[in-house]
C-alpha positions in Angstrom: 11.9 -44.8 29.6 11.1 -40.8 29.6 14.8 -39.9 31.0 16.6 -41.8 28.1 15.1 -39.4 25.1 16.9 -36.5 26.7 20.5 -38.6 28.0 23.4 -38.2 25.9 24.2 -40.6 23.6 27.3 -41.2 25.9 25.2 -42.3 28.6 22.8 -44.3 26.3 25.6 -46.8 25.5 26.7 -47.0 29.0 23.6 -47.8 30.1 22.5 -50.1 27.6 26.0 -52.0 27.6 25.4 -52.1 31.7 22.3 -53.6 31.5 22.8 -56.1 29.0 25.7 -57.2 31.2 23.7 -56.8 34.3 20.7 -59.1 33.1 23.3 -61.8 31.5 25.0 -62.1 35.3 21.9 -62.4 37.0 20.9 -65.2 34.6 23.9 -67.3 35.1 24.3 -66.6 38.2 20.9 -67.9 39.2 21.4 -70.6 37.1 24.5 -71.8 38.6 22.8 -70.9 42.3 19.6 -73.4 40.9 21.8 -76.2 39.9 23.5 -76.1 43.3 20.4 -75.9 45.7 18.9 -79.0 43.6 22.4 -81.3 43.8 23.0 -80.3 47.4 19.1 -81.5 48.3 19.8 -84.8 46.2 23.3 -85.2 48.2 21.5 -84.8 51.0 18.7 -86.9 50.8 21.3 -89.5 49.9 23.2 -89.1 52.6 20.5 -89.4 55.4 19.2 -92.3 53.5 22.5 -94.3 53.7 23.0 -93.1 57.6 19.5 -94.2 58.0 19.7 -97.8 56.3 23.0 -97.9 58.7 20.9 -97.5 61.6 18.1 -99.2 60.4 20.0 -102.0 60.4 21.8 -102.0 63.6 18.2 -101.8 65.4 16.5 -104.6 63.8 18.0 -107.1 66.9 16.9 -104.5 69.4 13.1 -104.7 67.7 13.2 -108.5 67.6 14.1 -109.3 71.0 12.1 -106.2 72.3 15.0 -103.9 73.3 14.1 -100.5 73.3 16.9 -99.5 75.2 19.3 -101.1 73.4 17.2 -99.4 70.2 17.7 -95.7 71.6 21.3 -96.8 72.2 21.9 -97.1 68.5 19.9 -94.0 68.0 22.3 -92.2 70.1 24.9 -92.6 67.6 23.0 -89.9 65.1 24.6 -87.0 68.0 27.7 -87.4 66.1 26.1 -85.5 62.5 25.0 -82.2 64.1 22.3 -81.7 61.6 20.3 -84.9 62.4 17.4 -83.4 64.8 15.3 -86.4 65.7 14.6 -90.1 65.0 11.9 -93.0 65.7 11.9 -96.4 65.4 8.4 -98.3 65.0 7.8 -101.6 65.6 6.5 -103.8 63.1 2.4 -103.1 64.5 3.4 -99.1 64.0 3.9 -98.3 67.9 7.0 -96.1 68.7 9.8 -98.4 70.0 12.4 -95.5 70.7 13.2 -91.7 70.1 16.0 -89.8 69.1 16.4 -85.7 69.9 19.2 -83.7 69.4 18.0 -81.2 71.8 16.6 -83.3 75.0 13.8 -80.7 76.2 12.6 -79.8 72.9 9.3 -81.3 72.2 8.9 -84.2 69.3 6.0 -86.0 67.8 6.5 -88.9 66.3 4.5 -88.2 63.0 2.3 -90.8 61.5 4.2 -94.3 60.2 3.6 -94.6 56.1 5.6 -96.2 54.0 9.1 -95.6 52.3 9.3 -91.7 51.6 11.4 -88.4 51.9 10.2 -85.2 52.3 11.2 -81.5 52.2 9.9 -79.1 54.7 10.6 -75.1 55.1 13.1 -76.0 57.6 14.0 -79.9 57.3 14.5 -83.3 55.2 11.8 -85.9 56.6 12.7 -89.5 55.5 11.3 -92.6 56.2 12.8 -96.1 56.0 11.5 -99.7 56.1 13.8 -102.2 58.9 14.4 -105.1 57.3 16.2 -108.6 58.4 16.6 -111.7 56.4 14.4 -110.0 53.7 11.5 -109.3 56.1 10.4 -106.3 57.4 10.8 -105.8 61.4 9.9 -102.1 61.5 10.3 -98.2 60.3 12.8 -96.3 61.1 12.2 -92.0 60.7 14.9 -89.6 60.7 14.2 -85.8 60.5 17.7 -83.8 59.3 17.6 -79.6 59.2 18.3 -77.5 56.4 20.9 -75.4 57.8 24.0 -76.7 55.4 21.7 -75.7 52.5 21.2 -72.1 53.8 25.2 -71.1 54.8 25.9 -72.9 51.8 23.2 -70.6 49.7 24.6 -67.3 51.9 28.5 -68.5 50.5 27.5 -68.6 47.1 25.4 -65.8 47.4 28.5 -63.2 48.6 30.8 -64.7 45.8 27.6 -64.2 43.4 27.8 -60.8 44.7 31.3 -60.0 44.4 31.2 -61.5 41.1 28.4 -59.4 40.2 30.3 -56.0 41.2 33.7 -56.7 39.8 32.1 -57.9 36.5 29.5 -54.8 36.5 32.7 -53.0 37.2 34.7 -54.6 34.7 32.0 -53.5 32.1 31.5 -50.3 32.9 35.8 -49.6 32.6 34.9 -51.0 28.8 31.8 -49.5 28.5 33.4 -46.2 28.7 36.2 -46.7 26.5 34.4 -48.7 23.9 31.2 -46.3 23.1 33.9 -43.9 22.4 34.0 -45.8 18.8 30.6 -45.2 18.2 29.5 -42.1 20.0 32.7 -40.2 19.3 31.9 -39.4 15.2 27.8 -39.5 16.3 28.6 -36.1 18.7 31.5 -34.6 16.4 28.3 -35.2 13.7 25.7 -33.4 16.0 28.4 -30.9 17.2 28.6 -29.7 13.3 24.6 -29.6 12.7 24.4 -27.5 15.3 27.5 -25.2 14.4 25.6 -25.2 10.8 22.1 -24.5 12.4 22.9 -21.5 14.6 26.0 -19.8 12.8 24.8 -20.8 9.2 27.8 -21.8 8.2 28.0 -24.1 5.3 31.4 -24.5 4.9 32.0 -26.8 8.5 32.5 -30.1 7.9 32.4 -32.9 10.1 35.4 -35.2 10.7 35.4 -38.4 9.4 37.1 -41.5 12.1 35.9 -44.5 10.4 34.9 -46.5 7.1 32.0 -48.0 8.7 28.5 -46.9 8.0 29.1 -44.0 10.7 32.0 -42.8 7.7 29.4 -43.0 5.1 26.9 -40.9 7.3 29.8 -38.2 7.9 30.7 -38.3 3.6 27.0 -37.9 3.0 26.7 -35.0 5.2 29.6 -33.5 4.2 28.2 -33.7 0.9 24.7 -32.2 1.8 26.6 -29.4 3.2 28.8 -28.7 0.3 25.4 -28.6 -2.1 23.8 -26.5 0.7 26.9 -23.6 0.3 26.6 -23.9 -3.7 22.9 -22.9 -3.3 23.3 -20.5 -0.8 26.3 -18.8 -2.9 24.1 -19.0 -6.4 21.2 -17.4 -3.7 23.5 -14.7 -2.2 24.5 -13.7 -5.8 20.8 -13.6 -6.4 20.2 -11.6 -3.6 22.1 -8.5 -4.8 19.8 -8.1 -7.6 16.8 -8.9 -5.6 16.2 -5.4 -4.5 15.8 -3.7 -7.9 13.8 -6.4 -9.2 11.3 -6.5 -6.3 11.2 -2.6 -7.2 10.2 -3.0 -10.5 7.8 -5.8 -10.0 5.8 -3.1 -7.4 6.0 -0.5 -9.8 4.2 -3.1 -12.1 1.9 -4.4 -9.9 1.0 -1.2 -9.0 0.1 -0.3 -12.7 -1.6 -3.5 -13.0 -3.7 -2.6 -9.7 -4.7 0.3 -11.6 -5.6 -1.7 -15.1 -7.6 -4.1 -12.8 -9.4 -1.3 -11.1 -10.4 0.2 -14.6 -11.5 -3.0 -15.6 -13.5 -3.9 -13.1 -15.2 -1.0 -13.1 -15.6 -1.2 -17.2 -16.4 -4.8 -16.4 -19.8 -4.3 -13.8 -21.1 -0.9 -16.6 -20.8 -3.9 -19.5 -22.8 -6.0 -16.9 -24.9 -3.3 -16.4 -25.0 -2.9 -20.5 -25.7 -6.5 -20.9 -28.7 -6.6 -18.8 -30.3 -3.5 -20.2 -29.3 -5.3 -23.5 -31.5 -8.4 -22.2 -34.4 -6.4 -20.7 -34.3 -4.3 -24.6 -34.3 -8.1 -26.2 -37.6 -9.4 -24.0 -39.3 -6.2 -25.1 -38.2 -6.4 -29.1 -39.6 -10.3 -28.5 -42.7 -9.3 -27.8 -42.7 -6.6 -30.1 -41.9 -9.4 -32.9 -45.0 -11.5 -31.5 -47.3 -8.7 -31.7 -46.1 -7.4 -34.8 -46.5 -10.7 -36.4 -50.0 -10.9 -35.2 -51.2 -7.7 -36.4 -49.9 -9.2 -39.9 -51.5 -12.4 -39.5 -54.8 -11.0 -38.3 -54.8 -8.4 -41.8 -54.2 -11.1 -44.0 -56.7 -13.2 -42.8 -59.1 -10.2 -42.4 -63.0 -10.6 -43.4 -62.6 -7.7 -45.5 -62.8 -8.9 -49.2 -65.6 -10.7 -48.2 -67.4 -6.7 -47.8 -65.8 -6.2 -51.2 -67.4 -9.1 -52.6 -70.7 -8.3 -51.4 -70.3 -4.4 -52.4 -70.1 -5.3 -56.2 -72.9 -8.2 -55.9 -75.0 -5.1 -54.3 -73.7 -2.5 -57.3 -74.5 -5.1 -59.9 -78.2 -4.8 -58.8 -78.5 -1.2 -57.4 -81.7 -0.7 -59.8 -83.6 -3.3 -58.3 -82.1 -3.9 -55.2 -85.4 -4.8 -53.6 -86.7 -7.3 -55.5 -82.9 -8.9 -55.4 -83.1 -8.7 -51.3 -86.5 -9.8 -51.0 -86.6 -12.5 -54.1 -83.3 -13.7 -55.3 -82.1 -16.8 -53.1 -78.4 -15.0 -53.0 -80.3 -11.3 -52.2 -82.1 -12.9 -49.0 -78.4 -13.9 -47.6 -76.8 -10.7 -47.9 -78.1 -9.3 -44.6 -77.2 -12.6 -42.7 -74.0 -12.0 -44.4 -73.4 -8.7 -43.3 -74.2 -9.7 -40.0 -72.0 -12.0 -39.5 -69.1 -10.0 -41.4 -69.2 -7.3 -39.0 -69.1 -9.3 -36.1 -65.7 -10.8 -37.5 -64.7 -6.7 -38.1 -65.5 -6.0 -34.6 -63.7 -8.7 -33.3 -60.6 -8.3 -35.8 -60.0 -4.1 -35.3 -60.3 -5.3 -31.2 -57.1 -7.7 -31.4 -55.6 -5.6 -33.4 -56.0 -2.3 -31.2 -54.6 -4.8 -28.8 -52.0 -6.0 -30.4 -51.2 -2.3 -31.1 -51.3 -1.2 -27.4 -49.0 -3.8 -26.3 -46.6 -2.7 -29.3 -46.8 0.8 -27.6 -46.2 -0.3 -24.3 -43.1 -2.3 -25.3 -41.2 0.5 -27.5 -41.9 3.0 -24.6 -40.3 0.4 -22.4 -37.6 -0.1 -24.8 -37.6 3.8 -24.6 -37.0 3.8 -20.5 -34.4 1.2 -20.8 -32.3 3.1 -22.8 -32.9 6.6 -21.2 -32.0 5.0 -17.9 -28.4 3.3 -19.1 -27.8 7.3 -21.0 -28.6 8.1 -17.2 -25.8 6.0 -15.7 -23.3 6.5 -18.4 -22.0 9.4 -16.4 -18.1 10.6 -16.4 -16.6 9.0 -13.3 -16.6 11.1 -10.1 -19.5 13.4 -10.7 -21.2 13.4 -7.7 -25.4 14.4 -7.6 -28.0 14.2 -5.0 -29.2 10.6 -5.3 -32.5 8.9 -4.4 -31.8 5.7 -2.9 -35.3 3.7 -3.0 -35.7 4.8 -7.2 -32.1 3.3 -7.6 -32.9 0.4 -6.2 -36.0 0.4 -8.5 -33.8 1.1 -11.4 -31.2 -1.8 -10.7 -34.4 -4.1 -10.1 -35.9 -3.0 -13.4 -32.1 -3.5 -15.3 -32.5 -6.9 -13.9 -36.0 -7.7 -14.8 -36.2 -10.0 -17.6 -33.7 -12.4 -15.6 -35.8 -12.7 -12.4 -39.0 -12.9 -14.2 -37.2 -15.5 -16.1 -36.2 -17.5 -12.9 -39.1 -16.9 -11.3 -37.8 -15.3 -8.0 -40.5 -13.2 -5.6 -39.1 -10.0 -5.0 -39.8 -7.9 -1.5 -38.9 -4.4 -0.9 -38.6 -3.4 2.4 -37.6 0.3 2.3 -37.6 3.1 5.0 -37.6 6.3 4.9 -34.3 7.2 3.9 -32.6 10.8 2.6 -31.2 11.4 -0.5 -27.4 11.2 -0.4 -24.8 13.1 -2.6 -22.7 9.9 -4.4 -21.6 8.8 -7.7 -25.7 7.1 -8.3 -23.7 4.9 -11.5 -21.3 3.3 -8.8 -24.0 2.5 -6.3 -26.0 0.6 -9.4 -23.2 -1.0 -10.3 -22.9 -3.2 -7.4 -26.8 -3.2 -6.9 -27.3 -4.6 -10.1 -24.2 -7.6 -9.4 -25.7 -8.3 -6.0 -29.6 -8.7 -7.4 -27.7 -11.0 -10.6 -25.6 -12.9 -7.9 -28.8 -13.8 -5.9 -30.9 -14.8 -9.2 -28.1 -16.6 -9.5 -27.6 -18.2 -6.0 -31.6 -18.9 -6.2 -31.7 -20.5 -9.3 -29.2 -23.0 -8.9 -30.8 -24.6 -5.5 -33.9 -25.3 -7.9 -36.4 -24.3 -5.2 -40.3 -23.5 -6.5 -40.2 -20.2 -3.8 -37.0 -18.5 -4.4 -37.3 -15.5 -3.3 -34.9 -11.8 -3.4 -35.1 -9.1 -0.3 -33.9 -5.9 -0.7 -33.7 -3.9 2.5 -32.6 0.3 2.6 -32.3 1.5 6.4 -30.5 4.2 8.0 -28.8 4.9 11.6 -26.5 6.2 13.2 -24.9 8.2 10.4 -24.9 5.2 7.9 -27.3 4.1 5.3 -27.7 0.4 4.4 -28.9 -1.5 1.5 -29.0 -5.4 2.4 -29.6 -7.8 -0.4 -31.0 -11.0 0.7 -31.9 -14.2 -0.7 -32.8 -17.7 -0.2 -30.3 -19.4 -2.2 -27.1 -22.2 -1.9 -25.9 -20.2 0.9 -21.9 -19.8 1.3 -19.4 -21.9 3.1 -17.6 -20.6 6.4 -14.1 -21.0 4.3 -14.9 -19.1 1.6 -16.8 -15.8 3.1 -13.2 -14.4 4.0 -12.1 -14.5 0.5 -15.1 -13.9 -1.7 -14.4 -10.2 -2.9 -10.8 -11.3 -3.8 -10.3 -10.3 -7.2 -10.3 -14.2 -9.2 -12.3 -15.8 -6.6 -15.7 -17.2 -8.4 -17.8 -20.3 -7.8 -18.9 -20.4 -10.4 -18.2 -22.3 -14.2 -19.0 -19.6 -16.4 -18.0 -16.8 -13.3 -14.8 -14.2 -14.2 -14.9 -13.6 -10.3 -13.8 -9.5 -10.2 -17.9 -8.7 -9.9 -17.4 -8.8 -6.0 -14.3 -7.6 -6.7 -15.1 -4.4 -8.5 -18.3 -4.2 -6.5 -16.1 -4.2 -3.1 -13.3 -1.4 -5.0 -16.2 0.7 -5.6 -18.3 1.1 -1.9 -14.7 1.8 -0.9 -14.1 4.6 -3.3 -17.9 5.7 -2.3 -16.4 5.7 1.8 -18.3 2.8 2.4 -18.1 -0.7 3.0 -19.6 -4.1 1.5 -19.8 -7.0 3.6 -20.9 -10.7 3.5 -23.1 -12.8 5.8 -24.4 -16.6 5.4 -25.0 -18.9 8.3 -23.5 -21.6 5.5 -24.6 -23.8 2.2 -28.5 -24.4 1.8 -29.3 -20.6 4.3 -29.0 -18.4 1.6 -26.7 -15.2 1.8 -26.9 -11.4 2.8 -24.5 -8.6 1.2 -25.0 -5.2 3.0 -24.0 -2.2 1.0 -22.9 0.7 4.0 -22.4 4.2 2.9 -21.7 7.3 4.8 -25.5 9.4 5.5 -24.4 12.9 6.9 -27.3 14.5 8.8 -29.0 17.3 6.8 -27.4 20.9 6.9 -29.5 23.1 9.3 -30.4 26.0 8.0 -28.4 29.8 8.7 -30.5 31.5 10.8 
């Protein structure tokens, strides 16, 4: 019932005491209504059966000496009960000996003769009786009786029902109303003082207490919440006073710690600028260790001595060193000898110049590495006309060993862009954390074909640089918080790289931004910085 969840309690009671009265009424009362339809139809039956027996037995002379006169005569004698309507009397071969109708010029048919039975119709009692004389049966007598007894007798009860059912309805409802009074009274002074606490905010009400019952204990246990409720909000108003200065200090903190944060961060992406220059200048002293060794290896295992041995074996015989060639066994190998030893020579000094070229090449990498990170180590805030596609080189070649290493394709897709007047050391610091992110993002989905885009474009007064790559992709819940300063995905992560990154294309004017269509679709961080159009010249 939809109404009942916004009636007053009041009216709950009342209505559920009414009905429960109600419904116990109607059940007795049918009950008592039953019983009397069912004994009135039994009284009945009994009493046409006796009046019919009486009849029965006054005709049974009139059947045996054929009287059917003297048979209706008898029958004439049902007039005096006004609710007999007809009656027959058969013969003993079935045939109608003589009828009975209350009303004479209402129509009757005699219905079909069967034995001993009684039966109830809408309207009437239907009863059929054997004739008997000295024990032998002459004939059948039928006698139809109406129902109308049962119906006024069904209207009387049903008016006392009736009255019975109002003045007990009203009866409950007097009690109803001054009953609930017990229970609903403390329920509403209970509500009455939630909602005095609710919208004044006034802890020290309390709610009356009219009982011992559990409705008492309700009331003490509320009281009590409310009294714990005004000792917190007393201890929270004295806390209150002082909250003001506190909150004033804690900014003034926070503000200084914003500022710590901010010079970490940007200490923190130079070190991880450091440390990959650091690994690139590591790779390159590797292989300058491999070649280095070789070189050694390749001298002390060098053919040479074996020149030195044959130089003395030629000295010892330098006045016949003919005959010694041409005659002596060990003479006629020397040329073979030599042959072969220069071969070895040639072979050895080629490896070696080799070996030596690489060596070159990897201490005048070492060389670049370093100039480049004195390049970047500028003060903070000097601005100088930068070249946007050779800093992208640069923060592709700080992070060179580590891709290599991973194996991830890089492609360059660069326009034609201008030179822009920024702080170049800011703009590699978050190229250099957006190229290590996507090794990183790439190497952890284990794909054979990872591969790195970095994009430069420029329109409508913006420049772009778009780092994309086919990696674990990023999920819907975490693109709004990934430059939050803490925020990191991963185990060994310190998660202000984005964060610092973020700080500084802000300081630069600029924005970086964040898209992934979700895990396993790789991600796309676009760098935006301000392009003002070139200066025209004075005329």
């Amino acid at each position: 019932m939809p109404f009942l969840k916004t009636s007053s309690i009041r009216r709950k009671q009342t209505l559920i005491i009414m009905l429960t009265s109600s419904v116990a009424l109607v059940l007795a009362c049918a009950a008592f209504i039953a019983y009397d339809w069912v004994t009135f139809r039994r009284e009945l039956t009994e009493s046409v059966t006796i009046l019919a027996d009486a009849i029965a037995n006054n005709c049974a002379a009139a059947i045996d000496f054929n009287d059917p006169k003297a048979a209706e005569e008898t029958l004439a004698a049902l007039s005096a009960d006004h609710n007999i309507v007809s009656a027959c009397i058969y013969s003993r071969d079935g045939r109608v000996f003589a009828i009975y109708r209350r009303d004479a010029g209402s129509a009757f048919v005699p219905p079909t003769v069967r034995s001993a039975s009684q039966e109830f119709t809408r309207d009437e009692l239907h009863l059929l009786r054997p004739i008997q004389q000295r024990s032998v049966m002459t004939g059948t007598i039928f006698v139809a009786s109406d129902l109308k007894g049962l119906s006024s007798r069904l209207l009387r009860y049903g008016v006392i029902v009736g009255a019975v059912f109002l003045a007990s309805l009203l009866a409950a409802l007097l009690m109803s109303i001054q009953l609930q009074r017990l229970v609903s009274d403390p329920i509403l002074d209970l509500a009455q003082a939630a909602r005095s606490v609710a919208l004044e905010k006034n802890y020290s009400v309390r709610a009356k207490k009219q009982s011992d019952d559990e409705l008492g204990q309700l009331v003490d246990g509320f009281n009590e919440m409310l009294g714990q409720i005004q000792m917190r909000d007393i201890a929270l108003q004295k806390a209150r006073e002082g909250l003001e200065k506190r909150v004033q200090e804690r900014t003034l903190e926070l503000e200084n710690t914003h500022k710590l944060l901010v010079d970490a961060s940007r200490r923190g992406g130079m070190a991880e600028i450091a440390t990959n220059v650091l690994h690139n200048v590591g790779n390159a002293l590797n292989s300058v260790n491999i070649s280095t060794g070789l070189i050694v290896d390749s001298v002390k295992k060098s053919k040479a001595s074996s020149l030195a041995k044959v130089v003395v074996l030629l000295r010892e015989h330098e006045h016949d060193l003919g005959a010694f060639i041409t005659n002596d066994p060990r003479g006629k190998h020397v040329p073979d000898h030599l042959a072969r030893l220069s071969e070895h020579l040639l072979a050895e000094h080629a490896n070696i110049t080799g070996e030596l070229d690489l060596l070159r090449r990897n201490v005048e990498h070492i060389k670049e590495i370093v100039a480049m990170q004195q390049s970047y180590a500028t003060v903070g805030g000097v601005k100088e006309m930068t070249d946007i596609p050779s800093l992208v080189e640069d923060s592709l070649r700080l992070n060179e060993s580590g891709l290599s290493r991973h194996g991830v394709e890089i492609v360059r897709e660069m326009e034609s862009v201008p030179a822009i007047n920024v702080e170049k050391h800011k703009i590699l610091q978050i190229l250099v954390n957006l190229i290590r992110n996507a090794k990183y993002a790439c190497d952890e989905t284990g794909r054979s074909d990872s591969r790195l885009t970095v994009r430069a474009t420029n329109g409508d007064g913006r420049l772009r640089i778009t780092v994309t790559d086919n990696g674990i992709g990023i999920p819907p819940e975490n693109l709004t918080r990934i430059f939050n300063f803490g925020f990191t995905t991963r185990k060994d992560g310190h998660g202000f790289g984005l964060h610092s990154s973020a700080l500084a294309a802000r300081e630069l004017g600029g924005s970086l931004t964040v898209h992934s269509d979700g895990p396993g679709h790789g991600a796309a961080f676009t760098l935006e910085l301000p392009c003002p159009p070139p200066e025209k010249p004075h005329e």
